[in-house]
MDAnalysis code that builds the backbone (N, CA, C; Angstrom):
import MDAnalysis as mda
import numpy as np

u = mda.Universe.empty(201, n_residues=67, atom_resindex=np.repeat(np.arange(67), 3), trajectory=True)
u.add_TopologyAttr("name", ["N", "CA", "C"] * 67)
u.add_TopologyAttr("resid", np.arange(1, 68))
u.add_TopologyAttr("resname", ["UNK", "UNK", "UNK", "UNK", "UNK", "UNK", "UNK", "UNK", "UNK", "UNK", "UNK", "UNK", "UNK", "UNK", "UNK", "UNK", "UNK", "UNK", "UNK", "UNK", "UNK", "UNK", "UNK", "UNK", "UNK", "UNK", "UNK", "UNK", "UNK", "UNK", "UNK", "UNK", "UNK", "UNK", "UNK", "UNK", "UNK", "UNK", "UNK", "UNK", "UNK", "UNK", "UNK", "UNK", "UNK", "UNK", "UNK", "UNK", "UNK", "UNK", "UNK", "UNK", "UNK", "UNK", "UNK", "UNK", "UNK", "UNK", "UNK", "UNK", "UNK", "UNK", "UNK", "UNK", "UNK", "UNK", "UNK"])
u.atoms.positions = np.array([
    [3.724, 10.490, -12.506],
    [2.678, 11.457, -12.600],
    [1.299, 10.804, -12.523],
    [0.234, 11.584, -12.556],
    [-1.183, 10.617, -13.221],
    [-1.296, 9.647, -13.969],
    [-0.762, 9.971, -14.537],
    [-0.432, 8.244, -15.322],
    [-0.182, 7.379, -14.947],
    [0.915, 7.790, -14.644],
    [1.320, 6.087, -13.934],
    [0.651, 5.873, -12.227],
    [0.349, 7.065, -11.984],
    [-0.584, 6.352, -10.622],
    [-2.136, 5.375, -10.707],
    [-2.335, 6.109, -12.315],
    [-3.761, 5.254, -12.778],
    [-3.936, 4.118, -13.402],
    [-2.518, 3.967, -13.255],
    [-2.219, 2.631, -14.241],
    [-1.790, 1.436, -13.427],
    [-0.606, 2.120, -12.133],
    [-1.031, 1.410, -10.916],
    [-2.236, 0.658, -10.049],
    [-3.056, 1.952, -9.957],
    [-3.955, 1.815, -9.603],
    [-5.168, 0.859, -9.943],
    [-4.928, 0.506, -11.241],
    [-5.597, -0.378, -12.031],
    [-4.936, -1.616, -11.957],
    [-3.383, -1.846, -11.851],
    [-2.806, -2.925, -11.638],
    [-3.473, -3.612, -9.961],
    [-3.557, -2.522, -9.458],
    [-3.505, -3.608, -7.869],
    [-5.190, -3.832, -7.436],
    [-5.840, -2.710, -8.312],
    [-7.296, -3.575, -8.572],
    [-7.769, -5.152, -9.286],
    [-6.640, -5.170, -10.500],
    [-6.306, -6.152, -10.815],
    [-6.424, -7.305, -9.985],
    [-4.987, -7.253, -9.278],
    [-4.517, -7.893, -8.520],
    [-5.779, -8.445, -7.310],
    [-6.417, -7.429, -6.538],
    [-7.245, -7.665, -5.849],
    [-8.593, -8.847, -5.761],
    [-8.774, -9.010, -7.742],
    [-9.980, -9.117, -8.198],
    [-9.464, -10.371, -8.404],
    [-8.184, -10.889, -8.188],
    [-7.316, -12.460, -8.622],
    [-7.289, -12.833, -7.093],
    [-7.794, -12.036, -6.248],
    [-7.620, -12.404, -4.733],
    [-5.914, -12.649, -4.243],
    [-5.294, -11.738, -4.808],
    [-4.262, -10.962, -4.137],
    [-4.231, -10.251, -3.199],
    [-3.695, -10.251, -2.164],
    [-3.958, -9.230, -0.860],
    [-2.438, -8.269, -1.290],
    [-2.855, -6.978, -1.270],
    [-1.873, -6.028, -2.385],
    [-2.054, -5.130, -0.941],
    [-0.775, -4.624, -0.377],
    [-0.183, -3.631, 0.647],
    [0.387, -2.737, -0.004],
    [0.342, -1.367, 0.460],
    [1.455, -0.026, 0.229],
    [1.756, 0.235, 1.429],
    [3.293, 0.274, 1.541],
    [4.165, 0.875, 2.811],
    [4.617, 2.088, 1.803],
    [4.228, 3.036, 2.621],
    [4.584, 4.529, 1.792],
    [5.620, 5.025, 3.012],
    [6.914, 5.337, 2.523],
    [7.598, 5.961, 3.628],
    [8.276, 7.574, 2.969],
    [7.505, 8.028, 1.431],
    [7.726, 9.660, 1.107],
    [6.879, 10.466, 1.718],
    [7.034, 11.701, 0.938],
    [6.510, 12.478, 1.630],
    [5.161, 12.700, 1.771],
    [4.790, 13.662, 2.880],
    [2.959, 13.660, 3.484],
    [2.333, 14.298, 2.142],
    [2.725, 15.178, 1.124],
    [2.537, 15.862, 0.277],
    [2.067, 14.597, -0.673],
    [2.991, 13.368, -0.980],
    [2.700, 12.646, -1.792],
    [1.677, 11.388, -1.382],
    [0.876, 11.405, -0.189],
    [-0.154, 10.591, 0.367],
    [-1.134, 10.184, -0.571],
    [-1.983, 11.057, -0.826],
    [-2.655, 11.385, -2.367],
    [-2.855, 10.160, -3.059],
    [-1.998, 10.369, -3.683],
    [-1.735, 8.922, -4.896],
    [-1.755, 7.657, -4.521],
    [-0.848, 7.890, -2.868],
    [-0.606, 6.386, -1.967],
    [-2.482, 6.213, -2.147],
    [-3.268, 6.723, -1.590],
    [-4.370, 6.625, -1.708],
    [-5.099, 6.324, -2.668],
    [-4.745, 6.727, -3.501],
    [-6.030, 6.703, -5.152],
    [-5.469, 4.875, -5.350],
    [-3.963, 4.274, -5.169],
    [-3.428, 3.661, -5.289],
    [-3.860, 2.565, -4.680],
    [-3.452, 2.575, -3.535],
    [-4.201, 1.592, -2.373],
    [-5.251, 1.143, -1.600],
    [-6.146, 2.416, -1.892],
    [-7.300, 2.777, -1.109],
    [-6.996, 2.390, 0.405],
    [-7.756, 1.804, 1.191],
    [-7.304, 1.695, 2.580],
    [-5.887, 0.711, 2.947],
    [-5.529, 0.039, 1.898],
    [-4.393, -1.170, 2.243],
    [-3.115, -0.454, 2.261],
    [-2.819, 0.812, 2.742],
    [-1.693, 1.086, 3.128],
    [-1.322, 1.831, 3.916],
    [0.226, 1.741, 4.842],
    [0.609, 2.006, 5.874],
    [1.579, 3.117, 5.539],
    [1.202, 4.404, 5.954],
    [2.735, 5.359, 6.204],
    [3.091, 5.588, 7.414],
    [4.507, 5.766, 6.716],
    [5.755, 5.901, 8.323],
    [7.142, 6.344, 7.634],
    [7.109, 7.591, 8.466],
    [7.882, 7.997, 8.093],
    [9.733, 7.934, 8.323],
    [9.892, 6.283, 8.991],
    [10.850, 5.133, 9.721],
    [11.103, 4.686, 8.671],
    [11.967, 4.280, 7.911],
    [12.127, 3.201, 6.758],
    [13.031, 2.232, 7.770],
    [13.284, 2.362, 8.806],
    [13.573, 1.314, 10.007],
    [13.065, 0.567, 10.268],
    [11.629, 0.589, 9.985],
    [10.001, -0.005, 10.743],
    [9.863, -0.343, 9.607],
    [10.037, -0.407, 8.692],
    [9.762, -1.145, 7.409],
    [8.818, -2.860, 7.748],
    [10.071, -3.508, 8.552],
    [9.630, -4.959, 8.434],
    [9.130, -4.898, 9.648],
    [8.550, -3.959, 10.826],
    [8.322, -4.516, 11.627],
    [6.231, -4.393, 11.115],
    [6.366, -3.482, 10.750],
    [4.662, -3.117, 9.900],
    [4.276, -3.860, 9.409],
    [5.073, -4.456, 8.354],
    [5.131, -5.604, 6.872],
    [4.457, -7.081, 7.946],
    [5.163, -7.085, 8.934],
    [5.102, -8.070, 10.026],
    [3.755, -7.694, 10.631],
    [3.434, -6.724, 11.227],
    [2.520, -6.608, 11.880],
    [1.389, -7.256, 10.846],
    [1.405, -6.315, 9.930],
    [0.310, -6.411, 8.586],
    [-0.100, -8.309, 8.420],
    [1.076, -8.864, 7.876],
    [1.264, -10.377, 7.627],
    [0.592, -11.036, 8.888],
    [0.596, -11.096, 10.301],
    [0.048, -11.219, 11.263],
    [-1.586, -10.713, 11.154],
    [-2.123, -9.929, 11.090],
    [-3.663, -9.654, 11.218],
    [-4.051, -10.322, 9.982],
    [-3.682, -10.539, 8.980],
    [-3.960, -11.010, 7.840],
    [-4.145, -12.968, 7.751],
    [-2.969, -13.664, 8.916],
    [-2.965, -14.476, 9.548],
    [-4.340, -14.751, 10.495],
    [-4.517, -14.459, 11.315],
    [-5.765, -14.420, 12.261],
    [-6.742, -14.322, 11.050],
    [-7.062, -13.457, 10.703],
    [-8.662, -13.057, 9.978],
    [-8.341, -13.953, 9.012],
])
């Protein structure tokens, strides 16, 4: 619920501020985007493939490589 998305949300700010590079692959539903958001702010990818899982994860790991 709210809770635990704000508590998340605070974890991967956390994380960020330790210079963690923190990703969300969201593959539920469009209804539940929202939170992916409050959560991740721009660092995450939906798809609704849980096939494509590693090929994103990959893509992602690659641009992150270069820059």
């Amino acid at each position: 619920g709210a809770v635990g998305v704000k508590d998340t949300a605070l974890e991967v700010r956390k994380a960020r501020k330790q210079g963690i590079l923190v990703l969300g692959v969201f593959t539920g539903k469009e209804v539940d985007l929202e939170a992916e958001k409050i959560i991740y702010g721009k660092d995450f990818i939906y798809t609704k493939d849980i096939a494509r899982f590693s090929d994103i994860v990959a893509m992602y790991l690659k641009k992150i490589i270069r820059n």
